[in-house]
C-alpha positions as a Markdown table, in Angstrom:
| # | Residue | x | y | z |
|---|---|---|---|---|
| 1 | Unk | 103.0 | -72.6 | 50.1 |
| 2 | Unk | 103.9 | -69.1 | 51.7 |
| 3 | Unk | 105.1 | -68.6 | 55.0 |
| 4 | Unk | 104.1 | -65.5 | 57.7 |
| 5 | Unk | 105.8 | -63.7 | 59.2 |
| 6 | Unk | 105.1 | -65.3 | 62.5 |
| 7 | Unk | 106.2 | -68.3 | 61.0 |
| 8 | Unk | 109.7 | -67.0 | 59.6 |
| 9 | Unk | 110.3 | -65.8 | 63.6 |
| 10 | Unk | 109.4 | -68.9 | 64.9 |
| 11 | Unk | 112.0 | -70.6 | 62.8 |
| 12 | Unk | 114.3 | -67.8 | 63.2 |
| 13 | Unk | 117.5 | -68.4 | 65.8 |
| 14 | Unk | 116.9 | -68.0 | 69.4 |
| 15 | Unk | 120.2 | -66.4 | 70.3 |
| 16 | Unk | 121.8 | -63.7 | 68.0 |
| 17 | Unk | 125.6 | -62.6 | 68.1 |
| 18 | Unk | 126.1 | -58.7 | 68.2 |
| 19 | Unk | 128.7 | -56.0 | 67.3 |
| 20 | Unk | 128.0 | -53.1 | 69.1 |
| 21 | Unk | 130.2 | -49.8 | 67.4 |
| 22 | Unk | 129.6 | -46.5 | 69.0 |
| 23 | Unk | 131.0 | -43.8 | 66.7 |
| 24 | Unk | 132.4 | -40.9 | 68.9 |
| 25 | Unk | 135.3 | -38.7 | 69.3 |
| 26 | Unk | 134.8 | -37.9 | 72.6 |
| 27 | Unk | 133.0 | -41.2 | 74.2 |
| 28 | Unk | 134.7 | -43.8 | 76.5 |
| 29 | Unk | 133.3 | -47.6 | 77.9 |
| 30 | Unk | 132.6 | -45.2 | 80.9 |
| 31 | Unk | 130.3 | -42.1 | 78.9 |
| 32 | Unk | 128.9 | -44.1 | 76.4 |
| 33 | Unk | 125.9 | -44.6 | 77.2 |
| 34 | Unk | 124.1 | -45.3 | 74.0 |
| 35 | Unk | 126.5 | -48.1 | 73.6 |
| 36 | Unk | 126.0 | -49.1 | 76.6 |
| 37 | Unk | 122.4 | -48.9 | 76.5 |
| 38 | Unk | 122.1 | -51.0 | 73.3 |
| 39 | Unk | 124.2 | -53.6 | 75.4 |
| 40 | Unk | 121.6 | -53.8 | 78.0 |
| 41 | Unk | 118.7 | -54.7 | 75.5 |
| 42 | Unk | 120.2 | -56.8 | 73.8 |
| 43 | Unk | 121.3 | -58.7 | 76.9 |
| 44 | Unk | 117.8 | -58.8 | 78.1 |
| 45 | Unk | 116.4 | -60.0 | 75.0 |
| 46 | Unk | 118.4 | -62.7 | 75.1 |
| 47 | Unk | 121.5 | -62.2 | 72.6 |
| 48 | Unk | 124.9 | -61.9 | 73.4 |
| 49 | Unk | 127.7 | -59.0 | 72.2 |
| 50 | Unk | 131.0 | -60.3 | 71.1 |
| 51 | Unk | 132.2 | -57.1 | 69.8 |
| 52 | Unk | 132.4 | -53.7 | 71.6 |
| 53 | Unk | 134.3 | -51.3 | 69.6 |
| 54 | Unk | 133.9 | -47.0 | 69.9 |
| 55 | Unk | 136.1 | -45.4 | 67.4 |
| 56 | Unk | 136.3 | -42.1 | 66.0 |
| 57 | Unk | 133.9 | -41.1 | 62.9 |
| 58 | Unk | 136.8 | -41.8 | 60.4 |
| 59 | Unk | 136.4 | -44.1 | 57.2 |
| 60 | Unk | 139.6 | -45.3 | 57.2 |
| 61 | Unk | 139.0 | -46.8 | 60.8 |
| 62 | Unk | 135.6 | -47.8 | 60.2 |
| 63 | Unk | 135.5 | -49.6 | 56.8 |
| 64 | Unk | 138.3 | -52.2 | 57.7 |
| 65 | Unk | 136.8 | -52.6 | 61.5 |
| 66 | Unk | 133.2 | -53.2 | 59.4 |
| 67 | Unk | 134.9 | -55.5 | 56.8 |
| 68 | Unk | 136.5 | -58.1 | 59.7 |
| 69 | Unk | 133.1 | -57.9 | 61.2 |
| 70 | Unk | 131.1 | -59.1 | 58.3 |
| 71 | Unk | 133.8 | -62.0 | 57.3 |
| 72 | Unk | 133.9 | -63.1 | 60.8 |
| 73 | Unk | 131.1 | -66.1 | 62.1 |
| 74 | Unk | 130.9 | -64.7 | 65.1 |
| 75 | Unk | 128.7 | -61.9 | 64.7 |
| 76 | Unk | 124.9 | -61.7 | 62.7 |
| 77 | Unk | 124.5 | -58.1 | 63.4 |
| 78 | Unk | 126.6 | -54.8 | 63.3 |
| 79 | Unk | 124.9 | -52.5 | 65.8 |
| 80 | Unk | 126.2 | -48.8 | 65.3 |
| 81 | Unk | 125.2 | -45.4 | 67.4 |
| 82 | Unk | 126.4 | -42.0 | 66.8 |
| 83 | Unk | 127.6 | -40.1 | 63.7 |
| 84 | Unk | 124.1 | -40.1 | 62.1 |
| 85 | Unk | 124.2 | -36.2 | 61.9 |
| 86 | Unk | 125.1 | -33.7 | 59.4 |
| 87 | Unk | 127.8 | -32.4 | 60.7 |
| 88 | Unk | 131.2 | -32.5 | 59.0 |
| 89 | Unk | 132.4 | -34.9 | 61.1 |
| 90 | Unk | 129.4 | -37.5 | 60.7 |
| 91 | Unk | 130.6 | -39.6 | 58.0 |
| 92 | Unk | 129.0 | -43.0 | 59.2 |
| 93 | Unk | 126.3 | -43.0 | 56.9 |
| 94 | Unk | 128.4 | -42.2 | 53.3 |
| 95 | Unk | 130.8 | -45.1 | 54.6 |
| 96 | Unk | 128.1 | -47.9 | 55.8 |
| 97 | Unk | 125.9 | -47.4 | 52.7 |
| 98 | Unk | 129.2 | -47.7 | 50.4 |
| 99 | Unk | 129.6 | -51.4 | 52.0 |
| 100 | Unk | 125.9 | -52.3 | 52.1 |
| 101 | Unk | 124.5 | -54.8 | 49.8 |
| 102 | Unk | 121.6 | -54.7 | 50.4 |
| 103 | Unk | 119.7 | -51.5 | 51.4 |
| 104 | Unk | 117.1 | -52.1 | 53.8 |
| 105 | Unk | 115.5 | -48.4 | 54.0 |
| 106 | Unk | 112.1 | -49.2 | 55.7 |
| 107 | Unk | 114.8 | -49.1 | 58.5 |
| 108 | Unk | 115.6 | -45.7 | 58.7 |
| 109 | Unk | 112.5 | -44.9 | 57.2 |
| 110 | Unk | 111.0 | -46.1 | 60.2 |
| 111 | Unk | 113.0 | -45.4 | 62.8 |
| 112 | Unk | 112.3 | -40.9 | 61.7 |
| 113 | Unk | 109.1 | -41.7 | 61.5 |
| 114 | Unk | 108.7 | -43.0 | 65.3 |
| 115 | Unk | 111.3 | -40.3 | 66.3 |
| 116 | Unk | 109.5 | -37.8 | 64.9 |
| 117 | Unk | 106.2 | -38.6 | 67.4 |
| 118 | Unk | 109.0 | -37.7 | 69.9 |
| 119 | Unk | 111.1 | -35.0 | 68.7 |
| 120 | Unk | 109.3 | -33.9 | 65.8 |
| 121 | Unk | 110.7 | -32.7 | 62.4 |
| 122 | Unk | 114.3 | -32.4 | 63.9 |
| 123 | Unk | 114.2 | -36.0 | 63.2 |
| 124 | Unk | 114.9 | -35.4 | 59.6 |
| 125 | Unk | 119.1 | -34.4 | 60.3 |
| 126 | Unk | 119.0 | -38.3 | 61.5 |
| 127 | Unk | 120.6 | -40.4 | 58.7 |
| 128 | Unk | 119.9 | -43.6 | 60.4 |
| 129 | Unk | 120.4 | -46.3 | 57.8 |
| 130 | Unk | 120.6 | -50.2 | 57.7 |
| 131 | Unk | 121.0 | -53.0 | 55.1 |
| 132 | Unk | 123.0 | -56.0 | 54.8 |
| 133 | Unk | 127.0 | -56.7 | 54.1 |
| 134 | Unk | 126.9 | -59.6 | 52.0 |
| 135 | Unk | 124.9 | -62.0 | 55.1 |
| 136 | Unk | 125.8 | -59.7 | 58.3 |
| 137 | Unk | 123.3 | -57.5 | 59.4 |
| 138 | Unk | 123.9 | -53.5 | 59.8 |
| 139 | Unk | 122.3 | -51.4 | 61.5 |
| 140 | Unk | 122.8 | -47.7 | 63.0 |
| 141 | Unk | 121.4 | -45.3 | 65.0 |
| 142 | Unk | 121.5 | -41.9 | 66.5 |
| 143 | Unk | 124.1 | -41.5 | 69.4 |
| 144 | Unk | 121.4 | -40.3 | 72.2 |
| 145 | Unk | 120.5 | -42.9 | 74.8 |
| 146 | Unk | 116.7 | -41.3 | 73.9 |
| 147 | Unk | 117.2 | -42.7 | 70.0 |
| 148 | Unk | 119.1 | -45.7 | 70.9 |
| 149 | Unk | 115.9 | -46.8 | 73.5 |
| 150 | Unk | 113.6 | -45.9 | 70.5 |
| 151 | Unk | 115.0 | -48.0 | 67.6 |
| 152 | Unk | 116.2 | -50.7 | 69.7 |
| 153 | Unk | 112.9 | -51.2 | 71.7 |
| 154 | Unk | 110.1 | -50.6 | 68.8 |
| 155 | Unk | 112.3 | -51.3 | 65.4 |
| 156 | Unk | 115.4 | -53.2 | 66.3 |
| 157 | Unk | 114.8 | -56.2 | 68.8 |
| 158 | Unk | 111.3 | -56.9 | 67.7 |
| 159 | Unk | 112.6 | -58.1 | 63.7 |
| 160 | Unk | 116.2 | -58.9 | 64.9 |
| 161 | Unk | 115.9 | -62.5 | 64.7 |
| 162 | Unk | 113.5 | -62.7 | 61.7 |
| 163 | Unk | 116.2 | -60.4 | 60.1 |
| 164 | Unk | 119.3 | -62.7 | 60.6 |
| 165 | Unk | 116.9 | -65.9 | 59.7 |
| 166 | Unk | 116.0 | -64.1 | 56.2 |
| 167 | Unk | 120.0 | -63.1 | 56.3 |
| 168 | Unk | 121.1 | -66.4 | 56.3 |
| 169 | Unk | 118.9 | -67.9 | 53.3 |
């Protein structure tokens, strides 16, 4: 017998434990407001952040911070904003995808395609990807408060608990 997708939400958890990461050089608790922003949602959807972190866009901070994250059982989902881009200094995207593994790119896929109804084709420098670490859910996103509103609002929070119920199987 196959199940709906209603049905896999409706059995999915209630409450979900977050990691919230914003990736900046320059941000603090105090300017990040795409951090801060994710925060908000998730706290009035229901779901609770045990992890703030923002760190600079450096591999050799991120992968271990990433690593602890996924082996902990206190967080389902890694929630990343900023270093998207395609600057020389955006690196988040070559580091997550080297720890993903599993690749979920209907993620990013549609996270451009509902920025691009807002910002048009400039959407395409977004590298906004997501997948799973081994059962831990990862996702990033743009550092804008604009893009963070966008893929938490119409991609994110709708599927977040159906994705940690089909994480956990």
């Amino acid at each position: 017998m196959t199940t709906t997708p209603d049905e896999h939400k409706a059995d999915a958890p209630d409450q979900i434990r977050c990691a919230v990461i914003t990736v900046s050089d320059t941000r603090t608790e105090e300017t990040d407001t795409g951090g801060a922003e994710i925060i908000r949602l998730l706290g009035e959807a229901g779901h609770v952040v045990t992890k703030r972190e923002i760190l600079p866009d450096e591999p050799e901070r991120m992968r271990p911070l990433l690593e602890l994250l996924r082996d902990t059982d206190q967080v389902d989902v890694i929630l990343m904003t900023g270093g998207t881009g395609i600057s020389s200094r955006d690196q988040t995207y070559e580091t997550v995808t080297a720890l993903l593994t599993k690749p979920l790119p209907g993620y990013g896929e549609l996270f451009r395609m509902l920025s691009y109804q807002e910002i048009g084709a400039a959407t395409m420098l977004s590298r906004a990807t997501g997948g799973l670490m081994e059962r831990t859910v990862l996702l990033t996103m743009p550092g804008s408060r604009a893009a963070v509103r966008l893929a938490m609002e119409q991609v994110v929070l709708p599927e977040l608990r159906h994705l940690v119920r089909e994480a956990r199987r």
